[in-house]
VMD Tcl script that builds the backbone (N, CA, C; Angstrom):
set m [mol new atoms 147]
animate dup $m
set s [atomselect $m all]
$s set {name element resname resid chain x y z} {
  {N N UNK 1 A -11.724 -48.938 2.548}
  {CA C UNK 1 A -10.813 -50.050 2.604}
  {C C UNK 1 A -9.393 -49.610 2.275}
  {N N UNK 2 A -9.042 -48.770 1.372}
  {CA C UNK 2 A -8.040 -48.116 0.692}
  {C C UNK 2 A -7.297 -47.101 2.070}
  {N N UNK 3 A -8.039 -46.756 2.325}
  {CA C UNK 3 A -7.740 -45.917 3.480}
  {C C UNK 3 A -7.061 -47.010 4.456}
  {N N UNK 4 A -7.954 -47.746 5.256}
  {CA C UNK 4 A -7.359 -48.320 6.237}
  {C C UNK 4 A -5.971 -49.041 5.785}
  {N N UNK 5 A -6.020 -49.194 4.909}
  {CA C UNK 5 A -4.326 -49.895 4.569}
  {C C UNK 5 A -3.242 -49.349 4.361}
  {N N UNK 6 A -3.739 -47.952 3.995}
  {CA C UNK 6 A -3.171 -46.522 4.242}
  {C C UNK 6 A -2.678 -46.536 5.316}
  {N N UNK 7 A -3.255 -46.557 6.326}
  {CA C UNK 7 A -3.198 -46.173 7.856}
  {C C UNK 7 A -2.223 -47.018 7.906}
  {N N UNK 8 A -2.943 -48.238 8.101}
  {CA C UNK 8 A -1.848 -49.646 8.848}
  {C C UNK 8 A -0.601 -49.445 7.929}
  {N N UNK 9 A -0.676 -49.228 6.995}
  {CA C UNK 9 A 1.362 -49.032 6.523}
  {C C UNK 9 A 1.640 -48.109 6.765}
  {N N UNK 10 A 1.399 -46.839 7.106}
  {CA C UNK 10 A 1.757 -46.023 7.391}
  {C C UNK 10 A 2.243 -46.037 8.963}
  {N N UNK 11 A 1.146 -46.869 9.558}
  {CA C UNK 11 A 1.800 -46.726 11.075}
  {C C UNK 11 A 2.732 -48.016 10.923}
  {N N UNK 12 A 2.590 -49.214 10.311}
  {CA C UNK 12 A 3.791 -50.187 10.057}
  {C C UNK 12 A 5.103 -49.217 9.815}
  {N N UNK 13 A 5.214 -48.443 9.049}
  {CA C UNK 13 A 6.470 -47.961 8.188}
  {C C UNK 13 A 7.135 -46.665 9.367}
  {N N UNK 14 A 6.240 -46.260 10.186}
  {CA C UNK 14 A 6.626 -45.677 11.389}
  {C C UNK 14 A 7.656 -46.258 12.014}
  {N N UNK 15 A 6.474 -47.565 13.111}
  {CA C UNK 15 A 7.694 -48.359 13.442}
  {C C UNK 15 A 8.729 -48.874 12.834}
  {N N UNK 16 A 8.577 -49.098 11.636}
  {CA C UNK 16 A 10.105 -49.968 11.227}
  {C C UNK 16 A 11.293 -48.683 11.089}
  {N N UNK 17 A 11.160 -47.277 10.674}
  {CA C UNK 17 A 11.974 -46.390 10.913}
  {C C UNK 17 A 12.481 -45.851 11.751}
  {N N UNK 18 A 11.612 -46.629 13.014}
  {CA C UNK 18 A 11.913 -45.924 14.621}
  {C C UNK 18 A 12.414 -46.938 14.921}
  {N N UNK 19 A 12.566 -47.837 14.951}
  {CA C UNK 19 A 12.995 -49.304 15.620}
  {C C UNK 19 A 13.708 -50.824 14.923}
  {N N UNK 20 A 13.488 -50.857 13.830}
  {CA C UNK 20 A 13.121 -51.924 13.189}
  {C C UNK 20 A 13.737 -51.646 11.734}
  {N N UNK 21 A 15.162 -51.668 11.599}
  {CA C UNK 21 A 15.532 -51.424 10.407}
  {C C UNK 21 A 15.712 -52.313 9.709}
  {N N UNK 22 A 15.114 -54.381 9.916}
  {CA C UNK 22 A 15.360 -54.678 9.013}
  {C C UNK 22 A 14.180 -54.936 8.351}
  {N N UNK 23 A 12.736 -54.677 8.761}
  {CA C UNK 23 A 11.857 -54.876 8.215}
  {C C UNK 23 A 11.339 -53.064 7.478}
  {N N UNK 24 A 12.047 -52.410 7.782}
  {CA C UNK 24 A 11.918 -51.122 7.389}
  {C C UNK 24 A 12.405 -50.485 5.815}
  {N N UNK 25 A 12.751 -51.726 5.474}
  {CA C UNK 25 A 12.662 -51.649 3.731}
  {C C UNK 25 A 11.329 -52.242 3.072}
  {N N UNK 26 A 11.453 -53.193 3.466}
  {CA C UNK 26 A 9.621 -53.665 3.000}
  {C C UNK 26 A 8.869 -52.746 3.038}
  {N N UNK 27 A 8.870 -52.235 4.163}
  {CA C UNK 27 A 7.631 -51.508 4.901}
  {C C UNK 27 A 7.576 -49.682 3.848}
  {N N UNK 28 A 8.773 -49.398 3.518}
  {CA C UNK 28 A 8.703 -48.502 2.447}
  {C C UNK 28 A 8.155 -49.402 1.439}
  {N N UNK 29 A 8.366 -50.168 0.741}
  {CA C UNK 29 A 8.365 -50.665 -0.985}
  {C C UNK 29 A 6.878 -50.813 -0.623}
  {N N UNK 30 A 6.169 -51.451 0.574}
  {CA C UNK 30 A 4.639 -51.360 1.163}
  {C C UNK 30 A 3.907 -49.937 0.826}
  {N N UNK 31 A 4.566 -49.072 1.708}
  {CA C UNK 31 A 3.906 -47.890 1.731}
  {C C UNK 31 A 4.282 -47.218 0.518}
  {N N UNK 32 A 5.059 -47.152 -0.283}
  {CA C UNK 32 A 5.183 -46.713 -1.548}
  {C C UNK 32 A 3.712 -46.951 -2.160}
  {N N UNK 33 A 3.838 -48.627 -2.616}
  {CA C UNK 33 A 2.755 -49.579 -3.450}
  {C C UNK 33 A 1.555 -48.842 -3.075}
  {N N UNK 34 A 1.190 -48.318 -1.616}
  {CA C UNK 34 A 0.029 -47.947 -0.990}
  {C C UNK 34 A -0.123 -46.547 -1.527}
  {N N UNK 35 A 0.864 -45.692 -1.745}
  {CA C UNK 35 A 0.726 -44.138 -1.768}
  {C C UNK 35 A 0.224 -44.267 -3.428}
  {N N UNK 36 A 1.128 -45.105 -4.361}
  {CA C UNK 36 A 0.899 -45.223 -6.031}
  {C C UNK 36 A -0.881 -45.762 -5.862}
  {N N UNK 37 A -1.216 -46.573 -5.239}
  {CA C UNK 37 A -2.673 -46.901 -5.667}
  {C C UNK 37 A -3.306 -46.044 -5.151}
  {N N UNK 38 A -3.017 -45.404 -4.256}
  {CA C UNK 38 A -4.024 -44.040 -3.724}
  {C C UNK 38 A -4.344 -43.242 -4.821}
  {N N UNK 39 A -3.104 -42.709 -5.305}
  {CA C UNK 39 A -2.705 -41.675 -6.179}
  {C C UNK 39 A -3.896 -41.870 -7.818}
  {N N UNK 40 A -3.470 -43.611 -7.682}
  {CA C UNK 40 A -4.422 -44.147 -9.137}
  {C C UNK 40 A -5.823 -43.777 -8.876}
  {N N UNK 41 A -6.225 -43.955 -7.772}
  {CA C UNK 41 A -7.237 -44.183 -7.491}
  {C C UNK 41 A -8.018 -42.801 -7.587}
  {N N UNK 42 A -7.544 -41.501 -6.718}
  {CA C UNK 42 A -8.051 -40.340 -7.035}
  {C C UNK 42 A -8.151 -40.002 -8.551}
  {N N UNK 43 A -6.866 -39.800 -9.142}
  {CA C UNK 43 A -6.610 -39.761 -10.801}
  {C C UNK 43 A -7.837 -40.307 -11.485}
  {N N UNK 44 A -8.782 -41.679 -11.178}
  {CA C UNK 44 A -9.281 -42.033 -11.462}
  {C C UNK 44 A -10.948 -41.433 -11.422}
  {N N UNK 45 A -10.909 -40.847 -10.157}
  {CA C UNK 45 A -11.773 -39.997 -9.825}
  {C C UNK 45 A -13.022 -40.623 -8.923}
  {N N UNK 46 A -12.827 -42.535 -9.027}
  {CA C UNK 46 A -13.465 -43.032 -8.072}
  {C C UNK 46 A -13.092 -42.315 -6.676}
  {N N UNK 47 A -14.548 -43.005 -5.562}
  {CA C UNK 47 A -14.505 -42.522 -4.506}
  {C C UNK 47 A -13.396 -43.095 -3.666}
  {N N UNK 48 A -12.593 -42.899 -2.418}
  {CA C UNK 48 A -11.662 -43.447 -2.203}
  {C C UNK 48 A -12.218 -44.141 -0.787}
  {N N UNK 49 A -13.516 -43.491 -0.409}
  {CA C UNK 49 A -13.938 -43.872 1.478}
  {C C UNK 49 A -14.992 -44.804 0.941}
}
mol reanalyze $m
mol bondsrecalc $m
mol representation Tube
mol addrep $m
């Protein structure tokens, strides 16, 4: 689940840097939020898939 939301902001935060600069601040403070809970999540040592 962690993953796929990974993905989808990641490809969200694509487009908004290629095209779309006014939703392309969200879409970082998004993919940020997404990279920090990843990060918790390994640290944590739960499984992430």
């Amino acid at each position: 689940m962690l993953w796929t939301i990974f993905v989808v902001l990641l490809i969200l935060w694509l487009l908004g840097f290629v095209g779309l600069h006014l939703l392309g601040a969200y879409i970082h403070i998004l993919l940020i939020i997404a990279v920090v809970v990843l990060i918790i999540q390994l640290i944590q040592g739960r499984r992430v898939l």
